[in-house]
C-alpha positions in Angstrom: 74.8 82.1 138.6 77.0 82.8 141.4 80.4 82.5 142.3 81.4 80.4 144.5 83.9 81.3 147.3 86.6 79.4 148.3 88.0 80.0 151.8 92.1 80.7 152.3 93.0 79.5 156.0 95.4 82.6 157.8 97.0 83.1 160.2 96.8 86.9 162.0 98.2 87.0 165.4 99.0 83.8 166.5 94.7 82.6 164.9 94.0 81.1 162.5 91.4 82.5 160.4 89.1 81.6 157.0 88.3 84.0 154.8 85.9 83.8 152.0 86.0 86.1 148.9 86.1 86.7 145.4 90.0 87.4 145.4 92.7 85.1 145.1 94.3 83.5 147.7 97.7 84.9 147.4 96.1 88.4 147.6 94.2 87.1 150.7 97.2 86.1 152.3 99.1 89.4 151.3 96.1 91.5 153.0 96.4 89.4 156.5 100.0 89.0 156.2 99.7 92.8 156.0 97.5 92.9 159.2 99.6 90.3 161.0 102.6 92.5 160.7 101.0 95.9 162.1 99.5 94.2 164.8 103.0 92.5 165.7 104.4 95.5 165.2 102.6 97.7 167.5 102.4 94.4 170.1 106.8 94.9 170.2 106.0 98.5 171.3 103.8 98.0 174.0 104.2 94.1 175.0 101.1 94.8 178.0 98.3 95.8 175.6 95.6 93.1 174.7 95.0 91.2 171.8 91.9 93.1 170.9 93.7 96.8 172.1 96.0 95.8 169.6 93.8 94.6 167.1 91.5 98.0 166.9 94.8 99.9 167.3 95.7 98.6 164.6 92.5 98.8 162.9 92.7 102.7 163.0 96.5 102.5 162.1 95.4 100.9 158.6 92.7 103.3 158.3 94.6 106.3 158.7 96.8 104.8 155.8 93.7 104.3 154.3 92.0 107.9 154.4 95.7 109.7 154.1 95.9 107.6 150.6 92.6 108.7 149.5 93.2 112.2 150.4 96.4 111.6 148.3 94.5 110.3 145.1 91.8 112.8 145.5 94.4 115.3 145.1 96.4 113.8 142.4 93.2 113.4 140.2 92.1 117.2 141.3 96.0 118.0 139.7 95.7 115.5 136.4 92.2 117.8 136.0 93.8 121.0 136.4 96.5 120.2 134.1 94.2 118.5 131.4 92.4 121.9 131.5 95.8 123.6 130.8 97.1 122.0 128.1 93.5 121.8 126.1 93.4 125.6 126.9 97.3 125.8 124.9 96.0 123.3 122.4 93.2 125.3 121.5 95.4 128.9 121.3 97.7 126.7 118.8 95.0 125.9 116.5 93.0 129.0 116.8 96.3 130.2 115.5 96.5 128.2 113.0 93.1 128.6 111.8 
């Protein structure tokens, strides 16, 4: 059977907006409150840019965040296997020493 989806009513740049989806609604509103912010943000710095410069502007502001986060967890996980492989490597001395 499939889940229904209730809508959350937000508000991102002065619209008002439903979105359906399988999260909660507080986590809805924490993503567009996100998205309000950097487009208000980026609307203080240049006050004679559109609504829809600012809204792709922003768009690729959050995807740089994005892909540089990524990039970061790609790394971290390339790290936690590099270590892993060290310290089975020192486990295995010790108990080949043992042995």
């Amino acid at each position: 059977m499939e889940e229904i989806k209730k809508g959350t009513t937000v508000d991102i740049y002065g619209s008002e907006y439903t979105i359906k989806g399988k999260e909660s609604p507080e986590y809805i509103r924490e993503i567009a409150g996100y998205v309000n912010k950097k487009m208000e943000d980026l609307s203080k710095k240049s006050a004679l840019i559109s609504p829809q410069k600012i809204a792709i502007l922003s768009a690729v502001n959050i995807t740089d965040e994005y892909f540089k986060l990524k990039s970061e967890k790609q790394g971290n996980k390339s790290l936690i296997r590099e270590k892993s492989r060290s310290i089975y490597k020192l486990v295995c001395e010790e108990i080949d020493k043992l042995s």
